[in-house]
Structures are given as C-alpha cells and as structure tokens.
N, C-alpha and C positions, 0 to 999 in steps of 0.2 A: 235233175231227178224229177219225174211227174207222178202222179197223184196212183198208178199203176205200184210203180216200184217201190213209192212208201208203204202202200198197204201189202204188199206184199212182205216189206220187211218187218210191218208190225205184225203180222200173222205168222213169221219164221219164231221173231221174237216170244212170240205167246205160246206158240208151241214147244221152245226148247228149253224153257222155264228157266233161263237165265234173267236176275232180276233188276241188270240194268245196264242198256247200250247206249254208246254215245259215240255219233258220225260226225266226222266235220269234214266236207270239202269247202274250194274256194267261196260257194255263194249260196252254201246251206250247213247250215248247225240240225243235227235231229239228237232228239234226245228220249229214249223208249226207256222207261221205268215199269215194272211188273212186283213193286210190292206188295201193293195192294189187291183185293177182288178180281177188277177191273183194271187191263194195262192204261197207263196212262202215257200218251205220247206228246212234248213236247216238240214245236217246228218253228225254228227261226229261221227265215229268209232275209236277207239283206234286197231289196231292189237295187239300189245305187250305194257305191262304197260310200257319199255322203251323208244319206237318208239313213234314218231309223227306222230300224230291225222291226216289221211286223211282228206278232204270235201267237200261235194259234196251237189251240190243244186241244185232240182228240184223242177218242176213247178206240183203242181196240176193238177188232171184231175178237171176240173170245170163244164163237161158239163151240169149239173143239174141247176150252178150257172150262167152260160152262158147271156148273155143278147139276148132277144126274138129275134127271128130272125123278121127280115124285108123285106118286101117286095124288089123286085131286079128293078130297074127302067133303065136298061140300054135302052132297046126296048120295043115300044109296047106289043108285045108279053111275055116278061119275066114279065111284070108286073102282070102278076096275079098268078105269083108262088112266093113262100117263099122260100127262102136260110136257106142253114144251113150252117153255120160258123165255123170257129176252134176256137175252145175258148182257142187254145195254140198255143206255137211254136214247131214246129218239126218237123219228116218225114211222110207224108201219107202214108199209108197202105190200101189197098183195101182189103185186106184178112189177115186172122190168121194166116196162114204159106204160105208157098209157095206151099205146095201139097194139101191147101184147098181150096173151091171154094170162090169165092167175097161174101163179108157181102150182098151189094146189087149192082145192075145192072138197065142201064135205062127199065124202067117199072116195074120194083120191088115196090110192097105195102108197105110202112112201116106205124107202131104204134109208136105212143109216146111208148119212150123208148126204140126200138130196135136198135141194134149195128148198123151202118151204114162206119163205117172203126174204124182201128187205127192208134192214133198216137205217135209216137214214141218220145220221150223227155226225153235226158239225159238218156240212156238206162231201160227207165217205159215207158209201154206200156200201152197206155189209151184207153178205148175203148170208141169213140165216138157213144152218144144214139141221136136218133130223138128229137127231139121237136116237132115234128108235123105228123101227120097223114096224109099221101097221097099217090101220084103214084110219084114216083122220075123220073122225064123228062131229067136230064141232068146232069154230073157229068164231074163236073169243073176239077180237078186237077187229073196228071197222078199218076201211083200209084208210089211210092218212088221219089215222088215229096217233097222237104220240103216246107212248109207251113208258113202264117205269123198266127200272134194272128189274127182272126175276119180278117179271106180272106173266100170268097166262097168256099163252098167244093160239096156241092148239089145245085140243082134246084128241087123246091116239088111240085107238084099240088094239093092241099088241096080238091079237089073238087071232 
C-alpha cells in the first residue's frame, strides 16, 4: 500500500464520519480513528518479520470536515470577509513544487473546492480546498511558514 492509497483512505474515512477503521494486511497494520477534531491515523509497518514495527502517526486532511469558516472581526474592514482556516498542523505551502506557480494569489477567484495551498504534516501532503467562493483579499501566512490547527490562512470576499 503507498503513501496515495493511504491518504486516500484517510480522506474516505473523514468524510464518512465512521469513528474508527482498522486494516490489517500481511505487512501493514493501519489504524484511522476520527473521535476527535482532527482524524488521527495510526500506521504500523513491519520491514522484516524480525525487525520492529516502526510508527508513525498522522493527522488527516479534514478540509471537507473543517469547521465553517467565520467571519474575521479583527477591523472594521476584515469584517465582511470570511477566513479560511488550517484545519491541521504543519507547514504552509503556497505551491505544489517549487518550479510551479502559487495555487492562488491576492485577487485570485476561487470556487468551493479549489486548492488554495498545501500543507505539509508528518511528511502527507494535504491539499487545502475553499469553502467558499470569492476574490481572495489577503493571504495571512508566508509560505513555509508552520501553521497552527484553525489559524487564518486566507481572507475571502464572498461578494
């Protein structure tokens, strides 16, 4: 199983709001728990049947599961845009590589749904979608900036 079809199963998992799977073939244990916030995924791999079990735990992409974004009430002005949030911890990313261009930039239209950066957690790369449909006014964080859970990452203007 590679690093595609896990995050694919933790994004099935996050969406179907089942609150806890547990995979075992011959030379992987996974184990995706979603009680919490933030899904938590546990991954044992065996290298050698006599070697001990690396483990390694990552977090969910949850943006689908994200809580609505909210109005930003620091100033008059930011109050009539809606934030978009990191619904994880880890490093911002503005772009897919380094020799591609930014997901979006200020004045950039985005759709519910479109990529808007990634972030990086525990080496899975998540790709953060809109929630909201607008003109992006402001973009909070530099890129390879780490991030907290639910810190501003956009300012949107829905209008």
């Amino acid at each position: 199983m590679d690093i595609k079809e896990i995050q694919s199963l933790i994004k099935f998992v996050a969406k179907s709001g089942a609150s806890e799977v547990k995979l075992e073939m011959e030379d992987i244990k996974i184990t995706i728990k979603t009680g919490s916030e933030a899904p938590e995924t546990t991954i044992i791999q065996a290298a050698a049947p006599m070697a001990a079990a690396p483990q390694m735990v990552a977090q969910a992409p949850v943006a689908q599961a994200a809580a609505p974004a909210a109005p930003v009430s620091n100033t008059e002005d930011d109050s009539k845009y809606i934030t978009i949030k990191s619904p994880i911890i880890g490093t911002f990313y503005r772009k897919p590589s380094p020799d591609k261009p930014n997901f979006a930039e200020v004045g950039t239209d985005v759709k519910v749904g479109d990529t808007v950066c990634i972030i990086e957690a525990m080496k899975l790369f998540n790709e953060i979608e809109s929630e909201v449909s607008g003109k992006i006014v402001k973009i909070l964080v530099d890129d390879s900036s780490p991030v907290e859970f639910d810190q501003p990452l956009f300012l949107v203007d829905p209008s």
